[in-house]
C-alpha positions in Angstrom: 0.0 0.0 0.0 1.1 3.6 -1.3 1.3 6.3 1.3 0.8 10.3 0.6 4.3 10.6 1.3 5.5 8.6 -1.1 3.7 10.4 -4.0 6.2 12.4 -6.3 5.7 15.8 -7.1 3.0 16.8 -10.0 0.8 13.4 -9.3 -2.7 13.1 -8.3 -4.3 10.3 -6.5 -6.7 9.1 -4.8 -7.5 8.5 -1.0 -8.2 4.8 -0.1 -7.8 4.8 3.7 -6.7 6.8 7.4 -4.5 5.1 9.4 -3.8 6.6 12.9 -5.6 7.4 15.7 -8.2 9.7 17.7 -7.5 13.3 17.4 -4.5 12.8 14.9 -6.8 11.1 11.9 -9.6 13.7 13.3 -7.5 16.4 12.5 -6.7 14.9 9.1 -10.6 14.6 8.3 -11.2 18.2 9.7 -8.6 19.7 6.6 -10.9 17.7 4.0 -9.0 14.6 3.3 -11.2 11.6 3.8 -11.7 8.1 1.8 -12.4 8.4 -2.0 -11.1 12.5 -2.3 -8.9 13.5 -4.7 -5.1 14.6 -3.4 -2.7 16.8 -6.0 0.9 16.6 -5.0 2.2 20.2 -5.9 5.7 20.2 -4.3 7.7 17.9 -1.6 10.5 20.3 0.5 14.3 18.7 0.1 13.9 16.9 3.2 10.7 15.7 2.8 8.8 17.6 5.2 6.1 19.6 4.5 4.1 18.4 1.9 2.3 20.8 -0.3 -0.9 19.1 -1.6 -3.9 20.7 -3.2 -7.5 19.0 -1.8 -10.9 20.3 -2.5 -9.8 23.2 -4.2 -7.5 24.9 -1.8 -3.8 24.3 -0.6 -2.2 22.6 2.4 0.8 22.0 4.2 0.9 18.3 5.6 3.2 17.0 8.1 5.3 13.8 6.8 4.3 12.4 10.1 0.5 12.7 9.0 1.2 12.0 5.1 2.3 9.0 6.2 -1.1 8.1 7.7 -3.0 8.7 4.4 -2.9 5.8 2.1 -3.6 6.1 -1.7 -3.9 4.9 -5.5 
């Protein structure tokens, strides 16, 4: 299984599953990423952390903690 992380720049994909727990995957629903959305990758820092991903038509910063948690396709 593919995490968010693991996503290359300039890729969109699709959200199969939340890993994690309580507040944490909470937290992750709250900014609009839940099963079956749509994710755009638009750019990955040189270490990795933040990722820059466009959901629902507006831009976030994710964690690579919590990217981690999001599996895709």
């Amino acid at each position: 299984m593919k995490t968010l992380k693991e996503v290359p720049c300039g890729k969109t994909v699709k959200v199969t599953r939340l890993t994690g727990e309580g507040p944490v995957r909470r937290r992750i629903m709250d900014m609009g990423i839940t099963k079956g959305v749509e994710v755009f990758v638009r750019k990955v820092a040189p270490l990795g952390d933040p990722v820059e991903v466009t959901v629902r038509g507006y831009e976030l910063s994710l964690r690579k903690a919590d990217a981690e948690m999001i599996q895709v396709e």
